[in-house]
C-alpha positions as a Markdown table, in Angstrom:
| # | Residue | x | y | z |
|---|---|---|---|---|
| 1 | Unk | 1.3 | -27.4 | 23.8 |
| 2 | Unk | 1.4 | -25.3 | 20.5 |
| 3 | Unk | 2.3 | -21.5 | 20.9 |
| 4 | Unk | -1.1 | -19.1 | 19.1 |
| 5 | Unk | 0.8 | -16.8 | 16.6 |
| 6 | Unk | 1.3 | -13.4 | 18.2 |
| 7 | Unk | 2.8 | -11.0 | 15.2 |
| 8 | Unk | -0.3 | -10.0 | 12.7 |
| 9 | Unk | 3.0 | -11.3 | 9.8 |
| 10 | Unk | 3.0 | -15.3 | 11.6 |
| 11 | Unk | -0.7 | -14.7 | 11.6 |
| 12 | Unk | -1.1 | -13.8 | 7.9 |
| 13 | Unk | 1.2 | -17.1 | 7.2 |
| 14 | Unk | 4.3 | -15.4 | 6.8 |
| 15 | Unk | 6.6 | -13.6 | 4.0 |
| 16 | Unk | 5.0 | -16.5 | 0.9 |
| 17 | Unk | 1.4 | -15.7 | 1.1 |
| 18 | Unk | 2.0 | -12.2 | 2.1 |
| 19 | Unk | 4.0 | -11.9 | -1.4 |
| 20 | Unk | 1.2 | -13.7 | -2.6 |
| 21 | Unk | -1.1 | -10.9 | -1.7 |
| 22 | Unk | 0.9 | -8.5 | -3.0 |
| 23 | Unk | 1.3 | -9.9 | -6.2 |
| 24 | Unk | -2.8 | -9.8 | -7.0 |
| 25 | Unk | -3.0 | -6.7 | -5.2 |
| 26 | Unk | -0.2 | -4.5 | -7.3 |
| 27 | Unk | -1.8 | -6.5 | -10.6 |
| 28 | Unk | -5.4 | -5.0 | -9.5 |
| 29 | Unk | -4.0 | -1.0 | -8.5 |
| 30 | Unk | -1.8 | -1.5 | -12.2 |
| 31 | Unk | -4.5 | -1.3 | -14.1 |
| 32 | Unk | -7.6 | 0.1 | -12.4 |
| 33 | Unk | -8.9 | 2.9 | -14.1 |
| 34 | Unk | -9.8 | 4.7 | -11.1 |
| 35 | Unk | -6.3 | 5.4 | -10.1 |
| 36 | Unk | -5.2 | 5.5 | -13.7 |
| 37 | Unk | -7.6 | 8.4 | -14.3 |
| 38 | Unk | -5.0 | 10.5 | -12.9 |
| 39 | Unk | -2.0 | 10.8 | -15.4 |
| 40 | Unk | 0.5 | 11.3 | -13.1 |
| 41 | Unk | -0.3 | 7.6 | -11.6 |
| 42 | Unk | -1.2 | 6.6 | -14.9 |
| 43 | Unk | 2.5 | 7.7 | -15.5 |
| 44 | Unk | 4.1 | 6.1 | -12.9 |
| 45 | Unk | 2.2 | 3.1 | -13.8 |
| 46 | Unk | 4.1 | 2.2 | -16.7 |
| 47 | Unk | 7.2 | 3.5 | -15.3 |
| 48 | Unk | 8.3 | 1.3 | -12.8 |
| 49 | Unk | 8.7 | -2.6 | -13.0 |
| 50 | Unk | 5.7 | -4.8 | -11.5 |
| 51 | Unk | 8.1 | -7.4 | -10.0 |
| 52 | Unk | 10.5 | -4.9 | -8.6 |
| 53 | Unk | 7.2 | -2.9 | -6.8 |
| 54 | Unk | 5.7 | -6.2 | -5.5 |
| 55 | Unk | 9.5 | -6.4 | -4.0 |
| 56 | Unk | 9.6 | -3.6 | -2.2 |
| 57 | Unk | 5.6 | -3.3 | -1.3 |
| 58 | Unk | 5.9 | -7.1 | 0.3 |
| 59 | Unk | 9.3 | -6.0 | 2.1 |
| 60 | Unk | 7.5 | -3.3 | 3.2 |
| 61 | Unk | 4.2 | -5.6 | 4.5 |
| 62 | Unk | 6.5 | -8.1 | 6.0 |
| 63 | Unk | 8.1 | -5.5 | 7.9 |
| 64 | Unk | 5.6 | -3.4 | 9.1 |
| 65 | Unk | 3.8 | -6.8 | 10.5 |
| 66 | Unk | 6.2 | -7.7 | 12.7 |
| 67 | Unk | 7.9 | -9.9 | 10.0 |
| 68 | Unk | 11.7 | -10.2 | 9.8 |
| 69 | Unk | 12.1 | -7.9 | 6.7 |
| 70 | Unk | 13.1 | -4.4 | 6.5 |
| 71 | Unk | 12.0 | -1.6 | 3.8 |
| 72 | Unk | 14.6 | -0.3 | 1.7 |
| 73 | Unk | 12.2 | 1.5 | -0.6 |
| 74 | Unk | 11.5 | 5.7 | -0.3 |
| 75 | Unk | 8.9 | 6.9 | 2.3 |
| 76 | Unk | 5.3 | 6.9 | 1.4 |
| 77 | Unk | 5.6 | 11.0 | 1.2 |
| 78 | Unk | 8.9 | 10.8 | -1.0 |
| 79 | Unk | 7.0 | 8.1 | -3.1 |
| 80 | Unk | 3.9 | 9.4 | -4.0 |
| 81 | Unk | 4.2 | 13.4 | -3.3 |
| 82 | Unk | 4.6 | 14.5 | -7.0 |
| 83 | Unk | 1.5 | 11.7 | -7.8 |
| 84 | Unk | -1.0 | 14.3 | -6.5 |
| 85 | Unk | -3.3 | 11.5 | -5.2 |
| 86 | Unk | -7.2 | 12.5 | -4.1 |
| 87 | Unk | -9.3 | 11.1 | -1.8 |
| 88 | Unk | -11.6 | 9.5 | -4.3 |
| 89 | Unk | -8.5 | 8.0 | -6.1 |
| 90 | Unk | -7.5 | 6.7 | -1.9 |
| 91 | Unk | -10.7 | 5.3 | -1.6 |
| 92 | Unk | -10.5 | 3.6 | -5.0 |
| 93 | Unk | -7.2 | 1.6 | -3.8 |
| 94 | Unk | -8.4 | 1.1 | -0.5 |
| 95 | Unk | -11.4 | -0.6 | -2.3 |
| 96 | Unk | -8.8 | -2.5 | -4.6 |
| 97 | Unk | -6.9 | -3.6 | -1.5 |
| 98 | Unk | -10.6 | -5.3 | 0.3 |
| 99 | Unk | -11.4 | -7.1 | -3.1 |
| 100 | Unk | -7.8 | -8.9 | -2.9 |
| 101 | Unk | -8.1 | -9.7 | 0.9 |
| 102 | Unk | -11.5 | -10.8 | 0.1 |
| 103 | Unk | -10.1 | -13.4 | -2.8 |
| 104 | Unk | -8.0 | -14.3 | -0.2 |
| 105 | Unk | -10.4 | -14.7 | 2.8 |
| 106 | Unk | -8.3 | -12.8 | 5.1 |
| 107 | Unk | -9.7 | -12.9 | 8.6 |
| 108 | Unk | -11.6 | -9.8 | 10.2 |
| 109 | Unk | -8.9 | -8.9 | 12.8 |
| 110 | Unk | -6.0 | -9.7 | 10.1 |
| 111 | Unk | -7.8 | -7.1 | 7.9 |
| 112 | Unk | -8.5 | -4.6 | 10.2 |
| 113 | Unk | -4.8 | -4.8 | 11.3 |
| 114 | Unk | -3.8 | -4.3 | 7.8 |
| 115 | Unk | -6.0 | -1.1 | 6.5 |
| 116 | Unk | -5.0 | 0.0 | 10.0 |
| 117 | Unk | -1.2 | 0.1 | 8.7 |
| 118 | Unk | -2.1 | 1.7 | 5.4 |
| 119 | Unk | -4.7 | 4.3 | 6.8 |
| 120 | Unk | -1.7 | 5.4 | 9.2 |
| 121 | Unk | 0.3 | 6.5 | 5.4 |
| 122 | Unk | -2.9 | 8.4 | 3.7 |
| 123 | Unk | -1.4 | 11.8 | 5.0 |
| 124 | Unk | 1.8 | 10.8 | 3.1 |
| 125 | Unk | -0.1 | 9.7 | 0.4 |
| 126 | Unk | -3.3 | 11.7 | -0.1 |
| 127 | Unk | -1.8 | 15.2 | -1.0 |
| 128 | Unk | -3.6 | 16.3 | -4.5 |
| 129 | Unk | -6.7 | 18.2 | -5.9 |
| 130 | Unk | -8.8 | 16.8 | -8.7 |
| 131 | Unk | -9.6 | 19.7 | -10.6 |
| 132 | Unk | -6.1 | 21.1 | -11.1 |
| 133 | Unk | -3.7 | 18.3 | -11.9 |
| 134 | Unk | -0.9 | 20.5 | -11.3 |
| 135 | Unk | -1.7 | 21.9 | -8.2 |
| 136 | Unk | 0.5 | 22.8 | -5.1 |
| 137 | Unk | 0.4 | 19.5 | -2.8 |
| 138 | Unk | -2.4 | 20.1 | -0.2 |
| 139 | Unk | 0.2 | 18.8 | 2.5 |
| 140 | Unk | 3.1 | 17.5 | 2.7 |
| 141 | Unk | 4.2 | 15.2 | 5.5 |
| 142 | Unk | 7.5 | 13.0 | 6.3 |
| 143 | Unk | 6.5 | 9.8 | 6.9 |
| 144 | Unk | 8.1 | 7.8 | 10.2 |
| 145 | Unk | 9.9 | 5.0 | 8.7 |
| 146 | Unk | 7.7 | 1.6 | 8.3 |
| 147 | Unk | 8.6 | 0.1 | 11.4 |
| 148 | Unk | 7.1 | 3.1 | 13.3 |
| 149 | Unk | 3.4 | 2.3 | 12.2 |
């Protein structure tokens, strides 16, 4: 008798499609104008190295789903704190993040499981004021480290 997968990462297929849904995913947030509305995102954009973020976001995925993996990147706070993200430029990725789990057909309870995870780190993330791009953070929070969520 065959064993059901149990861990939301043997459920999604493991550490290949997960990187998989990465890749389309960080190739969608790169250049979506929503999120690149804000210069300081738009900054960090072009800054860092598309393969080496799809690294450490599907490290990150395959850790935080019960995969064998561990995150070596910076915490969501540390990461994204000076990026003074809003809610409407949260909403904008969350959106990006359902268009690439719907080109992918990922179930119901796999999604839900995954924006889940991600909606436990919009504290850490979602910290800035639109109308004054240099604004004070609105709060600043340490985030637990990835296999906490």
């Amino acid at each position: 008798m065959e064993t059901q997968p149990t861990s939301l990462y043997e459920r999604l297929g493991g550490i290949y499609n997960i990187a998989t849904v990465v890749d389309d995913f960080i190739d969608r947030i790169m250049v979506d104008d929503r999120l690149n509305a804000n210069p300081r995102v738009n900054d960090a954009h072009h800054r860092v190295q598309p393969p080496g973020f799809k690294y450490l976001v599907t490290e990150q995925v395959g850790e935080v789903t019960g995969g064998p993996q561990r995150y070596t990147g910076r915490s969501m706070a540390d990461s994204h704190r000076d990026l003074l993200i809003t809610a409407e430029e949260w909403q904008a990725f969350i959106d990006d993040f359902n268009q690439t789990l719907d080109k992918f057909g990922v179930p119901q309870q796999g999604r839900a499981e995954l924006l889940a995870i991600i909606e436990s780190t919009r504290d850490d993330i979602v910290v800035g004021r639109r109308s004054d791009p240099d604004a004070t953070p609105v709060a600043e929070h340490a985030l637990k480290p990835a296999a906490a969520m």
